[in-house]
C-alpha angles and dihedrals in degrees: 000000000000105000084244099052097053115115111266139193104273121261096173105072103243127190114242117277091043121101142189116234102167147354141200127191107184094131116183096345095083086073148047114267081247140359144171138254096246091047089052090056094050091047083056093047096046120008098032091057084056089066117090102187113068090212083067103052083044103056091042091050098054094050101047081050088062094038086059096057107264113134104231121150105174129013132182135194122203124189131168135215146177119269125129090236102030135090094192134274134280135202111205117193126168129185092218097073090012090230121141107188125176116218131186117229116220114226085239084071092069088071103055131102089234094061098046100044086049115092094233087072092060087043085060097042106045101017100229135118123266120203119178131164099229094207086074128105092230102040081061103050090048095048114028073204100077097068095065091050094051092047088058090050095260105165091185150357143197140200115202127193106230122204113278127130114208101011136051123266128161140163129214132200132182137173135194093214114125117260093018126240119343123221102258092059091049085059087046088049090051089048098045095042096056091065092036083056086064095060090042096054088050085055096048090046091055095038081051101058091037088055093049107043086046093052087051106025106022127262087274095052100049085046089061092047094046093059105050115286100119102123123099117265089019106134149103140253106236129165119233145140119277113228105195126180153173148175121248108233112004108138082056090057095047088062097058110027120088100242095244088057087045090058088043090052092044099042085051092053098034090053084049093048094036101045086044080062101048102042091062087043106267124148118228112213109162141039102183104180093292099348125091119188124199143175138221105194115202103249130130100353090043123227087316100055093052097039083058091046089051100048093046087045086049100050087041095060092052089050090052089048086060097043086060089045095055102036109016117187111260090266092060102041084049092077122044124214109066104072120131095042102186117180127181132229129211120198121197141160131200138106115300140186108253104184152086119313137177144046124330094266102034122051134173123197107227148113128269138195165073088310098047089044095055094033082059090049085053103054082053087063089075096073084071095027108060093202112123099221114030113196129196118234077241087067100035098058078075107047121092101194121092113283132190130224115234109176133273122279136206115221133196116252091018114102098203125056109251128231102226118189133176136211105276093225111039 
């Protein structure tokens, strides 16, 4: 990723929920001292297109619009998208500092009193603009907003509702110029912002499929399949450490368990186990009924460094597990049967298959191969073996905690015996 775009400590105060992705700080640079209208619509309509990250037509946007005359301060672009955890996207840029930085909003944030009484949330709702002069009284009772505008020196702001069918997006724009817009540059604001929507709605089209392929496949492998690797049979061999898992009993609980009490119990041990992965950089590729299966390639931190990520995420995860078990959410307490939920955990290493599989019509991102397949024999032999996290003698030739010895195993399938250890003090 570009040095500038690279996610930074906040400087800009943010509610929760809001958070800072990228940032860039180019400040008048990016654009000729002055320019013309006319100049600024040809840069839309060529060099813009040329521009891959959306921070950066912003900002240059904002400041060529300045270049060309038109009083703008502070400016702001909201999209949304669609994400199960995700509001949409902003991008936030002020003349002031000169910083443009883009933030992600969480979908917490649409319940909140300071996004419906924003005016962006009556933008959204009714599609239509919204100008106020901040320094007013009732601009100020009607958007809590608006003081803050007014103590900054904002004469006047606008919200715009910006093309997108199917989603909310919306543009703002304030000065601090006496008196506000004028009428011509409103015209030359309407004008300007139809081309810069086209970029916009790119953008969105590309965010969107990043968002949802990374929701369903992983961020790698939607990166894969992003770039290009979309065939059957296009993959790579990589070497990584296998993360299997699943969950004692299930088809027990299945049995007794109403099926809407079953997805809540799964949902709450698939986010513990999932999020385990993904906080120590795994990648989870797989929920199979009660079994999740993950992977730890060796990249920057080498075979080590994701054998030591595997084996936290995967004590994390079994701490999780207890923490459920000792204090469920209501929804879960509410219903009896299921306590204790005990799940096991295989780790494995070898060389694996990372690519597309399947029929013409119907892929699946995964990995295949010799390792996943005897990383998946090893977390059965839980069901003879009580220890919570089972690691081959593969895996844990790179692990540097204590370990302790429990035996070798013959597997079906598995020509050899296997060395299995577990963690000496879990």
């Amino acid at each position: 990723m570009n040095e500038r775009l690279k996610p930074q400590p906040t400087v800009r105060p943010y509610p929760p929920g809001v958070i800072v992705i990228s940032r860039s700080q180019r400040g008048r640079a990016t654009a000729p001292a002055t320019m013309t209208e006319m100049e600024l619509y040809r840069w839309l309509l060529r060099e813009a297109a040329l521009e891959r990250e959306l921070l950066l037509i912003f900002e240059g946007f904002l400041w060529r619009m300045v270049a060309a005359g038109l009083p703008i301060d502070r400016a702001t672009l909201h999209i949304g998208t669609l994400h199960p955890q995700l509001l949409g996207f902003a991008w936030n840029w002020r003349a002031s500092d000169g910083l443009c930085e883009e933030v992600k909003v969480k979908q917490s944030t649409a319940d909140t009193d300071a996004f419906r009484l924003n005016p962006l949330f009556h933008v959204f709702g009714s599609g239509a603009p919204i100008r106020r002069n901040p320094q007013t009284a009732e601009a100020q009772a009607e958007f809590p907003i608006m003081r803050e505008l007014a103590e900054y020196g904002y004469t006047e702001y606008m919200a715009l509702p910006l093309g997108g069918e199917g989603f909310r997006h919306a543009v703002t724009l304030a000065t601090m110029r006496d008196g506000g817009f004028a009428d011509a540059e409103l015209a030359v604001f309407d004008s300007l912002l139809s081309v810069f929507t086209l970029h916009v709605e790119r953008h969105i089209a590309v965010r969107i499929a990043n968002n949802t392929l990374g929701a369903y496949l992983g961020p790698l492998a939607a990166g894969h399949v992003m770039n290009g690797g979309i065939k059957r049979g296009v993959g790579q061999s990589i070497h990584a450490m296998i993360f299997f898992a699943d969950l004692r009993g299930f088809t027990d609980l299945s049995d007794h368990l109403a099926g809407d009490d079953m997805i809540e119990l799964l949902n709450a041990y698939f986010e513990a186990f999932a999020c385990a992965v993904l906080a120590e950089g795994g990648e989870v590729l797989k929920f199979m009924g009660d079994g999740l299966l993950a992977v730890f390639p060796f990249a920057e931190g080498g075979a080590r460094g994701a054998a030591c990520s595997a084996l936290k995420a995967a004590i994390t995860a079994q701490d999780a597990l207890g923490q459920l078990n000792a204090a469920p959410p209501p929804r879960l307490a509410a219903f009896d049967g299921w306590r204790p939920l005990k799940a096991g955990i295989a780790l494995h290493q070898g060389e694996v298959f990372f690519g597309n599989i399947g029929a013409p019509e119907r892929l699946d991102f995964t990995v295949i191969g010799p390792a996943v397949n005897e990383a998946a024999r090893v977390e059965a032999l839980h069901k003879v073996i009580s220890h919570p996290i089972l690691i081959t003698e593969a895996a844990a030739r790179l692990i540097d905690v204590p370990l302790e010895r429990l035996g070798d195993y013959t597997l079906r399938g598995v020509t050899a015996p296997l060395t299995i250890y577990a963690p000496a003090t879990l």
